[in-house]
N, C-alpha and C positions, 0 to 999 in steps of 0.2 A: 268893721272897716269904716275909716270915718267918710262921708260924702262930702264929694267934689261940687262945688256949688256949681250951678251951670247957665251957662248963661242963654240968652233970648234968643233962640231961632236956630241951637246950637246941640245938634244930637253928642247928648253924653254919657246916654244910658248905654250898658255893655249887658248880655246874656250869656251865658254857659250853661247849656243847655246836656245834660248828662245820662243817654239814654241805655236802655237796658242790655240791647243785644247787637253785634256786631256784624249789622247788616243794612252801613251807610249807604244809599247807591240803588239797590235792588227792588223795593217794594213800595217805594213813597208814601210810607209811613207818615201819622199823626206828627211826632217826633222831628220829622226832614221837613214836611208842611210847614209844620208852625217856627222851627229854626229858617224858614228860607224869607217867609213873611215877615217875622222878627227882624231880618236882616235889611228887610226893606222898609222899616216904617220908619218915619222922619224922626221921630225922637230916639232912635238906637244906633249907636255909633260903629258896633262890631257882634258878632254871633259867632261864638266857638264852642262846636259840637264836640263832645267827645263819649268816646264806647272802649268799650274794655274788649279785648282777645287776647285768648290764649295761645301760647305755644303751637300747642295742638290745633286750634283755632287756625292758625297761620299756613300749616301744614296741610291742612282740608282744603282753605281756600285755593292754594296755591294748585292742589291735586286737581280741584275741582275747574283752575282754570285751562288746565291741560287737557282734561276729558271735553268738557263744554264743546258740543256739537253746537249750538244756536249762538251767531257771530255775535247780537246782542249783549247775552251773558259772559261769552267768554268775556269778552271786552268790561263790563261791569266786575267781573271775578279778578283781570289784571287791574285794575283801578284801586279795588279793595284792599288788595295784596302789596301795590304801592304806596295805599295811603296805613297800612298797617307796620310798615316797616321807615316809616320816615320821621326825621327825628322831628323836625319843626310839621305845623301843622300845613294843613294843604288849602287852596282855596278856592273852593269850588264857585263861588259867585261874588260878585261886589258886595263886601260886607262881612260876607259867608267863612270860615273856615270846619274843616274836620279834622279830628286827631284821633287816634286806636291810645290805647295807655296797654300796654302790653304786663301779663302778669305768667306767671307758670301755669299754673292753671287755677279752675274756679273753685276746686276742691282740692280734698288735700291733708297732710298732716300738719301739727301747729308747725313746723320748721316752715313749710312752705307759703301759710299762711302770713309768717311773720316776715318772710323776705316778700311777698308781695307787696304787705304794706311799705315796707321802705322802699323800694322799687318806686311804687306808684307816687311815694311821695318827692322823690326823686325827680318824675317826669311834670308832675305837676307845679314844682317850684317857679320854671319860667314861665308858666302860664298866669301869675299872676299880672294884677293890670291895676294902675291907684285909679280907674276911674270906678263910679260907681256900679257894681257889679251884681247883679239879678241870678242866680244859678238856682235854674229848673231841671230837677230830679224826674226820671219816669221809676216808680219803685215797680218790683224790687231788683233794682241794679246790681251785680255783684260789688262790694265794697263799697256804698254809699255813702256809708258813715266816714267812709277815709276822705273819698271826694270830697264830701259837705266841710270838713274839718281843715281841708288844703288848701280851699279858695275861700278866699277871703271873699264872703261876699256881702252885700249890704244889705240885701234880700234872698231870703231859701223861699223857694216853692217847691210843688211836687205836683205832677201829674197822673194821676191813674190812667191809665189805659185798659180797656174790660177787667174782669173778675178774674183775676191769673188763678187767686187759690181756686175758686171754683171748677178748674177748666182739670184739676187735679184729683185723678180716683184715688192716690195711696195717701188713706188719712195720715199717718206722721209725714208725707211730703205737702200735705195740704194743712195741716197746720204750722209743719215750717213755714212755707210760702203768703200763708196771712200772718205771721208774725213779720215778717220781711217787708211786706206789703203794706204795712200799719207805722214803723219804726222811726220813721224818719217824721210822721205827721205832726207831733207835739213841737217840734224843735221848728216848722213851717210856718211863715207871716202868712201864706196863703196856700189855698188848694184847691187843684181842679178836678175833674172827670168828668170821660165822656158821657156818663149815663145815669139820668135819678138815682136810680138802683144804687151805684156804687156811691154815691152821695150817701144815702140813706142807710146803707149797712156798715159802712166804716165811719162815718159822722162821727161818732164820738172819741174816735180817734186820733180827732183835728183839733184842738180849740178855739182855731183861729176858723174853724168850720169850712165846708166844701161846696167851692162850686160848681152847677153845671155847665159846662162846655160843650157841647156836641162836638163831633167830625166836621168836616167841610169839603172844600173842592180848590182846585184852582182854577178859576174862571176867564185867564185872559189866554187871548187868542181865539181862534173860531174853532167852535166846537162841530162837531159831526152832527149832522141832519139825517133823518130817518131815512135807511137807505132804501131807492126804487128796485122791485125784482125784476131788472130787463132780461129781455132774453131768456126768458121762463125759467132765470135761474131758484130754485129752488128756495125757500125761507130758512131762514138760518137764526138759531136763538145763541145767546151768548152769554158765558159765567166766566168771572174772572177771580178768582180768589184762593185761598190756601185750603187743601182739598186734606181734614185730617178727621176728627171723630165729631164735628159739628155740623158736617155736609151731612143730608137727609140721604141716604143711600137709595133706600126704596123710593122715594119720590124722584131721584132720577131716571131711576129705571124704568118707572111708571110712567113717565114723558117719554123716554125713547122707545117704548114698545105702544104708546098710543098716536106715537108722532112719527112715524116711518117715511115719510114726505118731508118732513123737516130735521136739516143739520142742526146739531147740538154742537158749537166750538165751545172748550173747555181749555182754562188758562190757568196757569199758578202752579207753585211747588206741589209735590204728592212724596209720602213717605209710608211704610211699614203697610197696613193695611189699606189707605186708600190708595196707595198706587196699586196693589194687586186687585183692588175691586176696580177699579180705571182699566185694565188689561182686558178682566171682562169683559168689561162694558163694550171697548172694539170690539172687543174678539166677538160678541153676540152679536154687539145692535151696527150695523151698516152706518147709520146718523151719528154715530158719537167719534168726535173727533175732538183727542187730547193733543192738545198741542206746547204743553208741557210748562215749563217755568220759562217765562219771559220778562224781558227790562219792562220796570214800570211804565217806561216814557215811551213804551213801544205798543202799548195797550192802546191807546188812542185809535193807529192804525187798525186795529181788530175788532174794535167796536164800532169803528166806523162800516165796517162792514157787515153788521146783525143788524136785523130787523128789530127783533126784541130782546133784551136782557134781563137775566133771571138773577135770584138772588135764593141759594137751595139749602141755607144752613136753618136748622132747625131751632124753632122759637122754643129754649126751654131755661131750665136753671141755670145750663153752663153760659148760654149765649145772654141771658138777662140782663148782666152786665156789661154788653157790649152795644155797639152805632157803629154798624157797618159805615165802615168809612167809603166802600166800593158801590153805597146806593147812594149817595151825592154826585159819584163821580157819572155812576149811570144816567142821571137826571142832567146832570151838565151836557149831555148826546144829543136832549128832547125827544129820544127814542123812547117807547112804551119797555115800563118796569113793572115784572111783578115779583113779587117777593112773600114770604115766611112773614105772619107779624112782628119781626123783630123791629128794636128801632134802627132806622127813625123810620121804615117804613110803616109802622105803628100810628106814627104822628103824622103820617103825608099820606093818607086815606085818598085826597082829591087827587093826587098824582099819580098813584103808584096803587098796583091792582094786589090784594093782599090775599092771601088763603091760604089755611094751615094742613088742609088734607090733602091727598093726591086729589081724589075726583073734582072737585073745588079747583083745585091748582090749572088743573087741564084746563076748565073750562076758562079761567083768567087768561090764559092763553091764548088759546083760541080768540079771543075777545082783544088781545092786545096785537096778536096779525091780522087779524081784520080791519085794526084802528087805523082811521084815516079823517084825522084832527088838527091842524094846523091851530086851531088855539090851544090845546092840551101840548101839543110841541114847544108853543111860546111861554107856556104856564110853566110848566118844566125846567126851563131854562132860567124863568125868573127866581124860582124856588131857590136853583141851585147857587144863583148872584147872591143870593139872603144869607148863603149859608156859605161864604168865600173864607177861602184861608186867612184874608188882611182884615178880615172883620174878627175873625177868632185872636189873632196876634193883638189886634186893639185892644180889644178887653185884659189881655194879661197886662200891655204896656200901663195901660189906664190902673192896673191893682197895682203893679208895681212903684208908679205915683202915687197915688192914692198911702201906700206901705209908708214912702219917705215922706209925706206932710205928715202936719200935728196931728194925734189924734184925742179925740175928745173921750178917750176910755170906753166906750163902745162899738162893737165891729158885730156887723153883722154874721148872723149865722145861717146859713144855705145849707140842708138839710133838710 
């Protein structure tokens, strides 16, 4: 596509931002972060998200907004269900839009395959736009190759987001999924992820080579202050995140059976095995209180009320590739964090209280409800300003400049 020359003081840059899984709305995702920041920075004219769902996909949503006991979600599950069934896109903030590109489903026989492609190319036709146009990939998307091929863009990127194949025990599914995860990198003027790691083991797969990005936060408005226990209300620690084979099992248990005096509030989807070890856990320990999948934007409110917050997934191969994105969001509280050495807890030593074993774990514990630190609260909070979502957006904007001037035949490689 050829570029629209632009003029001074004159946002002209456009993004299509084209993420993996169809779940706009609910978990304020890297993905939602960086398209909402995008949509705010002075040199971007417009930001259009778009996710693929299925049939079936639509059907779930739709089940699941009927079932939905917590007013939160149901209301997020009718939003989703609206903006998947709408032909033009929707627009969630100034600048902002979403669109679902709807297919049969994500697998299939070739007939089905081949009608999704024309389908989607169908729905993508009006979405093009002759300004100059940015469209950032999170692999591996269902159909990416189709995406990347329909919008005309001026610049591809691609974003990783943790080690997907790694997270993957059935090796022929886990070498489809690093082929998927790899595909689209040669054809990319740039590339990011969250974590050295995934810098370093897919590298060679870029040529335009990979950069590190961390996670971040969104830092405006006021944040929660380290809550007072009046009223001898009891101490309360708090975990907020997707509860599936990464959560340390035994090191929960091992907090609520050496912490009987303190509530454990537990937040976020659970499916298959760990919701039945979560049933447990009530059903044993008095202190463990699951309070199930809630709106991201409703998290605030629950953190505001912990004392401490934990971070319980386990530092190992699968998670090496990842930057909890929910320990930014913890330090933006200035409440006391301790965590698993995963990143970035790994990197924020001076903030955030680290230990890989139970017994170690405990005692960081202990040590983080007894903290009573008003500079370690301030320090917190600065860390978490450093590492803001419109700082993360800048840097893309600035490669994506950087992509459209001259280049002098050398590009660095981050790796």
């Amino acid at each position: 596509m050829t570029a629209v020359p632009r003029q001074a003081g004159e946002p002209n840059l456009r993004f299509v931002v084209y993420w993996r899984q169809a779940d706009w709305g609910f978990y304020g995702r890297r993905n939602e972060a960086l398209a909402r920041s995008l949509a705010a920075h002075p040199a971007v004219r417009d930001v259009l998200h778009l996710e693929c769902v299925s049939l079936r996909g639509l059907l779930a949503t739709a089940l699941r907004a009927v079932a939905a006991r917590d007013r939160g979600m149901r209301t997020a599950y009718w939003r989703q269900l609206r903006k998947a069934v709408a032909r033009r896109p929707v627009t969630v903030a100034p600048g902002l839009r979403v669109k679902s590109l709807r297919v049969l489903g994500f697998t299939g026989p070739a007939l089905v395959v081949r009608l999704n492609r024309w389908w989607l190319r169908r729905q993508l036709a009006p979405l093009q736009h002759p300004a100059p146009t940015a469209l950032l990939c999170y692999p591996p998307a269902p159909y990416q190759d189709e995406v990347a091929d329909s919008i005309p863009a001026s610049s591809l990127l691609a974003d990783l987001v943790d080690d997907v194949p790694a997270q993957e025990r059935d090796p022929v599914r886990r070498r489809r999924k690093a082929a998927a995860f790899v595909a689209l990198l040669p054809r990319c003027g740039a590339v990011f992820a969250t974590s050295q790691r995934l810098a370093e083991r897919y590298g060679d797969a870029a040529p335009s080579g990979i950069e590190f990005l961390p996670n971040g936060v969104r830092t405006d408005g006021a944040e929660p202050a380290p809550s007072s226990r009046r009223g001898g209300r009891r101490p309360r620690v708090g975990y907020a995140g997707t509860f599936n084979a990464t959560l340390d099992q035994g090191l929960l248990e091992h907090l609520l059976a050496w912490n009987p005096n303190v509530d454990f509030v537990l937040i976020g989807p659970a499916a298959g095995a760990a919701a039945g070890f979560l049933r447990r856990m009530q059903e044993r320990y008095g202190n463990c209180r699951y309070l199930g999948r809630k709106q991201h934007d409703e998290l605030r409110e629950h953190l505001a009320g912990c004392d401490v917050l934990v971070n319980l997934k386990r530092a190992d191969e699968i998670t090496r590739g990842n930057d909890s994105l929910k320990i930014y969001e913890y330090l933006a509280t200035g409440k006391p964090v301790v965590s698993t050495p995963m990143a970035p807890a790994d990197r924020l030593r001076d903030v955030v209280y680290t230990a890989t074993h139970a017994p170690d774990f405990q005692q960081a514990l202990r040590r983080a409800l007894e903290e009573n630190d008003p500079a370690l609260v301030a320090r917190r909070r600065v860390v978490a300003a450093d590492n803001g979502w419109d700082r993360r957006a800048a840097r893309i904007v600035a490669r994506v400049q950087g992509l459209a001037a001259p280049l002098d035949g050398r590009r660095e490689r981050v790796v």
